[in-house]
LORO-69190 format. One record per residue: residue number from 1; x, y, z of N, C-alpha, C, CB in turn. Coordinates in Angstrom, 1 decimal, always signed. Glycine has a CB too. Layout:
<recs>
{NUM {X Y Z} {X Y Z} {X Y Z} {X Y Z}}
...
</recs>
This chain:
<recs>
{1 {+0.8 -1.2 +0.0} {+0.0 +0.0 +0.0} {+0.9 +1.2 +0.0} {-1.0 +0.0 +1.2}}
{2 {+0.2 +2.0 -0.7} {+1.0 +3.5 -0.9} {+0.6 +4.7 +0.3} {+0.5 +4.2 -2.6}}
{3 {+1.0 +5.8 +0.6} {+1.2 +6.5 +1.3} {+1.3 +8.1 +1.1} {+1.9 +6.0 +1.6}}
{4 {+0.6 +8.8 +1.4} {+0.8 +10.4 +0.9} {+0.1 +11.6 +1.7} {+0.4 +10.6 -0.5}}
{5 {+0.6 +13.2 +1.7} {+0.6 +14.1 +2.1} {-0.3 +14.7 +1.1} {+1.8 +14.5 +2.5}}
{6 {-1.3 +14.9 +0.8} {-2.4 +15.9 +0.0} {-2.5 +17.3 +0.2} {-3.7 +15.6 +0.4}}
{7 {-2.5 +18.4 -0.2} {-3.0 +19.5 +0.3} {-3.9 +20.0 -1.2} {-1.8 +20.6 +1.0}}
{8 {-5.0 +20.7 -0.5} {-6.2 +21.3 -1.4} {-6.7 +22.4 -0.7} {-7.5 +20.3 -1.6}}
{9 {-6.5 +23.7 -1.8} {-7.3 +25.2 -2.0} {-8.5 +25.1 -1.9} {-7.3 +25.9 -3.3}}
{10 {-9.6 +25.5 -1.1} {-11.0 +25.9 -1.4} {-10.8 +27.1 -2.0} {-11.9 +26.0 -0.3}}
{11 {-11.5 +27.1 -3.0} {-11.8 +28.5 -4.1} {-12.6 +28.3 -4.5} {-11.1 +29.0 -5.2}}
{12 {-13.5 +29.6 -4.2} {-14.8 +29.9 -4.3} {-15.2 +30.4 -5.8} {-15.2 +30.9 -3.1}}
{13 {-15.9 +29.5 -6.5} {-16.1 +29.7 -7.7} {-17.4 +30.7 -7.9} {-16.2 +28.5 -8.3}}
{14 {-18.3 +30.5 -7.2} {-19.7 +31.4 -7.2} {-20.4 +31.4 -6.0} {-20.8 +31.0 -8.1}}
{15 {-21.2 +32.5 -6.0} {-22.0 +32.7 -4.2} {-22.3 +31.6 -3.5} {-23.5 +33.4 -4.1}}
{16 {-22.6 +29.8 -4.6} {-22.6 +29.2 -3.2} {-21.7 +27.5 -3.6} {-24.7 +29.0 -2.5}}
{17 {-20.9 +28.0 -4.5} {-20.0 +26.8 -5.3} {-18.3 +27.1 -4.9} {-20.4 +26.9 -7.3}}
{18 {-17.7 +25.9 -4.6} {-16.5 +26.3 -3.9} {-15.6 +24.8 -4.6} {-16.6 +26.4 -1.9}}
{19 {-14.5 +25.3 -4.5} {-14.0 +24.1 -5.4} {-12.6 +23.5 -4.8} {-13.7 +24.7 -7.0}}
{20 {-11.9 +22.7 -4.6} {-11.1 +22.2 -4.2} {-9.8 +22.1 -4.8} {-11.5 +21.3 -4.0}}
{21 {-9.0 +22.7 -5.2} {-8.1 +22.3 -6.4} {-6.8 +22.1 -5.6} {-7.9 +23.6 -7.8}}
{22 {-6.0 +20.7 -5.9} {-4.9 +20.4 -5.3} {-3.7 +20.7 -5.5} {-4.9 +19.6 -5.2}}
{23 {-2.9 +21.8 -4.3} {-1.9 +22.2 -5.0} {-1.1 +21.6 -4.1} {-1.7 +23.7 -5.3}}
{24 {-0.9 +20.5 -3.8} {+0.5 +19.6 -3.1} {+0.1 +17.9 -3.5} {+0.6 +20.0 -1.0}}
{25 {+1.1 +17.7 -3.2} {+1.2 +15.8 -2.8} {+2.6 +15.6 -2.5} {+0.9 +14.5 -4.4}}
{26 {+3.0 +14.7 -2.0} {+3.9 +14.2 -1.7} {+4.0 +12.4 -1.0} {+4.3 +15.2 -0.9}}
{27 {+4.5 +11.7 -1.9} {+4.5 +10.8 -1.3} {+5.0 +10.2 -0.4} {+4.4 +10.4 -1.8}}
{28 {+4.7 +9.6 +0.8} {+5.8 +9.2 +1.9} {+6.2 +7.7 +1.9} {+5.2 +9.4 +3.3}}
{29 {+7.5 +7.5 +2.5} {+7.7 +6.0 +2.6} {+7.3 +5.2 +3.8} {+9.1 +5.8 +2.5}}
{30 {+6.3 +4.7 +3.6} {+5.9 +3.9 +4.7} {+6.8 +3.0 +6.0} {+5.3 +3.0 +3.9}}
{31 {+7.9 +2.6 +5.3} {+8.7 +2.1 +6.0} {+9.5 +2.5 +7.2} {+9.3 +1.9 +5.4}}
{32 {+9.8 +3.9 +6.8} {+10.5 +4.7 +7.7} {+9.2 +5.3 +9.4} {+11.0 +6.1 +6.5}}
{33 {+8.0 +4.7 +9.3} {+7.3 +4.8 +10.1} {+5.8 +4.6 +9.8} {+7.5 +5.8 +10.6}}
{34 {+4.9 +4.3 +11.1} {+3.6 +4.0 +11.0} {+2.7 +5.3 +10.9} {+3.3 +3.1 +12.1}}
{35 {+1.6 +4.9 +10.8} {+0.6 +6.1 +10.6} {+0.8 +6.9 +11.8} {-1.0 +5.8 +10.5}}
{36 {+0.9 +6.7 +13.0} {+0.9 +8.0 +13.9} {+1.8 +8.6 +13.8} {+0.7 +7.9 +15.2}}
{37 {+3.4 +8.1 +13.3} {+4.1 +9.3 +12.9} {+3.8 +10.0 +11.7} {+5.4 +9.0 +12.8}}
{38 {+3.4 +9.4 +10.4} {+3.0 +10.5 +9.2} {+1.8 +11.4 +10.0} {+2.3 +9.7 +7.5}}
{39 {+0.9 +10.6 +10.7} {-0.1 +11.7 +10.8} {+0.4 +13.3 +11.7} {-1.4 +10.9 +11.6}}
{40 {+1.1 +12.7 +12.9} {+2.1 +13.7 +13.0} {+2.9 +14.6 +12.7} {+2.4 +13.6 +13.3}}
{41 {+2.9 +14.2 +11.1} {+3.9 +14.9 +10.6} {+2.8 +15.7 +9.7} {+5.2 +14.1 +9.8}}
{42 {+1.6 +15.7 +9.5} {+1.0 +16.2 +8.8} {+0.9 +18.2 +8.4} {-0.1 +15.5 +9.2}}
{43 {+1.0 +18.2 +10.2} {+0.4 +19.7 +9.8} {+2.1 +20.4 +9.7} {-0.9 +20.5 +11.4}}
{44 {+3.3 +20.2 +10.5} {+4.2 +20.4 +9.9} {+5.0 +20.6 +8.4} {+4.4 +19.9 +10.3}}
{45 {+4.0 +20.0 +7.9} {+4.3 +19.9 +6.1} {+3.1 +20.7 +5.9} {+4.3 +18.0 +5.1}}
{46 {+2.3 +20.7 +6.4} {+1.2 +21.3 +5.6} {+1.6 +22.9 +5.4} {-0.4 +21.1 +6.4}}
{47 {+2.2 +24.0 +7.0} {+2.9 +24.9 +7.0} {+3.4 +25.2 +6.5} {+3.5 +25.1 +7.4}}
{48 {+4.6 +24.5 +6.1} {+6.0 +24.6 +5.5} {+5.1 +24.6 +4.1} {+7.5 +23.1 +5.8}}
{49 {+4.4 +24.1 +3.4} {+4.2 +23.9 +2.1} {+3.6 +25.3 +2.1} {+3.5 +22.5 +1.7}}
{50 {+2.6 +25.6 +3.0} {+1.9 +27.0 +2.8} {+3.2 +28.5 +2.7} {+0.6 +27.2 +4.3}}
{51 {+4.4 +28.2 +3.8} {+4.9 +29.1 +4.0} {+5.9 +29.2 +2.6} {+5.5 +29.0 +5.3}}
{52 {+6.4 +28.0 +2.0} {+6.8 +28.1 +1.3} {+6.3 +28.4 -0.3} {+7.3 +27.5 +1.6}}
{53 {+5.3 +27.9 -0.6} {+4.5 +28.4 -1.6} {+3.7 +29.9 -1.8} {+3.7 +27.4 -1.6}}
{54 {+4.4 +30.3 -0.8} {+3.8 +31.9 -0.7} {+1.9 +31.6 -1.0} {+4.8 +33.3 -2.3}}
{55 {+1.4 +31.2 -0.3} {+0.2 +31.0 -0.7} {-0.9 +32.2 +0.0} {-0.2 +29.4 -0.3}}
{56 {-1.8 +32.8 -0.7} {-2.6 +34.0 +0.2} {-3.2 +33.5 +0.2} {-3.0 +35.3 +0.0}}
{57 {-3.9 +34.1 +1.8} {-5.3 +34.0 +2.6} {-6.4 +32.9 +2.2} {-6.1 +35.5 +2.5}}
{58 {-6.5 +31.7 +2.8} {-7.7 +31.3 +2.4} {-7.7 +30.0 +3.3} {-7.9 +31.2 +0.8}}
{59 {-8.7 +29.1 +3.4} {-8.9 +28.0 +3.6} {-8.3 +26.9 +3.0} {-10.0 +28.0 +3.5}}
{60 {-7.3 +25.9 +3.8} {-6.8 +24.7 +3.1} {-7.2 +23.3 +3.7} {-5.3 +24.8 +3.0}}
{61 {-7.4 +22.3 +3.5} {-7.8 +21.0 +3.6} {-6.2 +20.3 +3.5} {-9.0 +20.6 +2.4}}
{62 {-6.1 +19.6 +4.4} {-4.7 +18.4 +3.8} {-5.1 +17.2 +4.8} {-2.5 +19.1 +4.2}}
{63 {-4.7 +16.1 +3.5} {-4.5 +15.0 +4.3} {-3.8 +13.7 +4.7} {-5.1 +14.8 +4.1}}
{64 {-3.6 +13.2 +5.3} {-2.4 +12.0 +5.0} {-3.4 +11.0 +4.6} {-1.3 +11.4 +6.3}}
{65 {-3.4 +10.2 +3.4} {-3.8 +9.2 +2.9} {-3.5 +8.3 +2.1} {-4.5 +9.3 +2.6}}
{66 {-3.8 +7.2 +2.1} {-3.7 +5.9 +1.1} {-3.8 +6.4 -0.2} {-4.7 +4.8 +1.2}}
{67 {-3.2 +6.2 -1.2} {-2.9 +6.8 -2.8} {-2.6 +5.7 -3.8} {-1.4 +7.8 -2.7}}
{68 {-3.3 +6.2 -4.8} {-2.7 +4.7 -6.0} {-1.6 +5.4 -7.1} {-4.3 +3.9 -7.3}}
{69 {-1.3 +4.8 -7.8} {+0.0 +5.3 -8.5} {-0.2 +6.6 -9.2} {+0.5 +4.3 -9.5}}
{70 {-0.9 +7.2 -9.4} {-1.2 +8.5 -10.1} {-1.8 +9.3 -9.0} {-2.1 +8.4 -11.3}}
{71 {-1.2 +9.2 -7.5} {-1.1 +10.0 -6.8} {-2.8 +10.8 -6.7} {+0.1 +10.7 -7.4}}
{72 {-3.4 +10.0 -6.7} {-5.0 +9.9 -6.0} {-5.7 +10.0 -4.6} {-5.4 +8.8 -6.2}}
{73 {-5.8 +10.4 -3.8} {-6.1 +9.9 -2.5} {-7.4 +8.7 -2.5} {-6.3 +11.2 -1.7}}
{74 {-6.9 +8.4 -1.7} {-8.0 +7.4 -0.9} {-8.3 +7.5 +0.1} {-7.7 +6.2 -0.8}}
{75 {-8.2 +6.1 +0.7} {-8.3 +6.3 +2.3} {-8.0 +7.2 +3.3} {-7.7 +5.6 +2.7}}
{76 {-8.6 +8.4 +3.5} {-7.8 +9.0 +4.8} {-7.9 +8.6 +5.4} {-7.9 +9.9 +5.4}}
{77 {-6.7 +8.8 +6.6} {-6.2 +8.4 +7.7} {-6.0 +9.7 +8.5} {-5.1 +7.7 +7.4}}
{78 {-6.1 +10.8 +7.8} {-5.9 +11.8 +8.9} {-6.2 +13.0 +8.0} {-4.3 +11.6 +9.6}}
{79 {-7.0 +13.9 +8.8} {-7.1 +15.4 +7.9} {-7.4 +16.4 +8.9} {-8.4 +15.5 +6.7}}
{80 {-6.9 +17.8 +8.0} {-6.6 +18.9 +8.9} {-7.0 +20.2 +8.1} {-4.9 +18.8 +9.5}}
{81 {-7.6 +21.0 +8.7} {-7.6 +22.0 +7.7} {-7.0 +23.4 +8.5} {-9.0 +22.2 +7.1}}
{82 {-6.9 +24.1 +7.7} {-6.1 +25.8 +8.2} {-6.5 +26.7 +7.2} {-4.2 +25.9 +8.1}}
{83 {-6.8 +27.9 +8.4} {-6.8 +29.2 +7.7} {-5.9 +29.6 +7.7} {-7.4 +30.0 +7.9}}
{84 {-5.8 +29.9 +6.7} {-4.0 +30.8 +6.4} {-4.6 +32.6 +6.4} {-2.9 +30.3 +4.2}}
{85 {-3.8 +33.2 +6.8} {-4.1 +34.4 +6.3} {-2.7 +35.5 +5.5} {-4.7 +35.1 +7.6}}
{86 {-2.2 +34.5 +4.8} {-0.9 +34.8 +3.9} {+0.7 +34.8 +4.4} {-1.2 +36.2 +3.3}}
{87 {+0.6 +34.9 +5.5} {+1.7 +34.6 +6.4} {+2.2 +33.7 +7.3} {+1.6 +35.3 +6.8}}
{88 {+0.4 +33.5 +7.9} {+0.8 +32.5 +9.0} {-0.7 +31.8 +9.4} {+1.7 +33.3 +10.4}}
{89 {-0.7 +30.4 +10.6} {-2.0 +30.1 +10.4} {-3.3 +31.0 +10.9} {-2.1 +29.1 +11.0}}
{90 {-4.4 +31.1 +11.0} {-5.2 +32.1 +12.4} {-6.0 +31.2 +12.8} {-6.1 +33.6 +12.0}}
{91 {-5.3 +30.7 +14.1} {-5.8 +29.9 +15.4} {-7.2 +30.2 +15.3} {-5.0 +30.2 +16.9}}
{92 {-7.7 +28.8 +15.4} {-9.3 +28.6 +15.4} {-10.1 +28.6 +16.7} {-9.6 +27.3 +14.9}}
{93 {-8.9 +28.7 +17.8} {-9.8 +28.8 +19.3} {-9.8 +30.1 +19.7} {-9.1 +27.9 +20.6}}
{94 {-9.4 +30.9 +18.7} {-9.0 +32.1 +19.2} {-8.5 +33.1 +20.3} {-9.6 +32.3 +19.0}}
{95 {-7.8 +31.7 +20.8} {-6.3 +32.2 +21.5} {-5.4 +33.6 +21.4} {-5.4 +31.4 +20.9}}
{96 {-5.3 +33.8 +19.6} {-5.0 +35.4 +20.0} {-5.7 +36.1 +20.2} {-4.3 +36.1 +19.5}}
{97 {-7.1 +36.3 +20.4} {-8.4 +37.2 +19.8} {-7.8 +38.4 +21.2} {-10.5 +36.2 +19.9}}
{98 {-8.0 +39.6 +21.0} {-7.9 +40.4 +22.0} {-8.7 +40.7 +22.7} {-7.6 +41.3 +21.7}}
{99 {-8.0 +41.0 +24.1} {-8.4 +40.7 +25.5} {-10.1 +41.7 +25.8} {-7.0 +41.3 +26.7}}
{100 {-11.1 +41.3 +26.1} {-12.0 +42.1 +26.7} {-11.5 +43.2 +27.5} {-12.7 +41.3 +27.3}}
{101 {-12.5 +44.3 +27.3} {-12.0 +45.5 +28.0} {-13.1 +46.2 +29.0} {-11.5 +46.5 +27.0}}
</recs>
């Protein structure tokens, strides 16, 4: 069985149509560890792929899943999504939100 790192754009095509288009893969070697280490490694790559792809502001989906030779997903095993806001992620618990006054 095959192994891989996914990431997918939501882009919003019309007021209520949104589209997925995949701008990563990477395949992993299974050998070198089991799923709880790729899944662990997931959002670390997902970062690095956003930080490095200079990607702006939006909603991303990634996953670690089972894959057939043309680099397909299948099976997830693990998914994560992030808002990016072009620089960096913006925490969903809103941890930095500013302090009541």
């Amino acid at each position: 069985m095959r192994y891989g790192y996914f990431a997918f754009d939501h882009r919003k095509t019309s007021v209520n149509d949104v589209d997925f288009a995949q701008i990563g893969f990477v395949e992993v070697n299974h050998a070198l560890g089991g799923h709880q280490r790729f899944a662990e490694g997931l959002r670390p790559w997902a970062i690095d792929l956003l930080r490095t792809g200079r990607h702006e502001a939006g909603l991303f989906t990634f996953l670690y899943a089972a894959t057939d030779a043309r680099g397909t997903p299948g099976e997830s095993i693990a998914e994560l999504e992030i808002a990016w806001n072009g620089a960096g992620e913006i925490p969903a618990t809103g941890q930095d939100a500013l302090p009541a006054r």
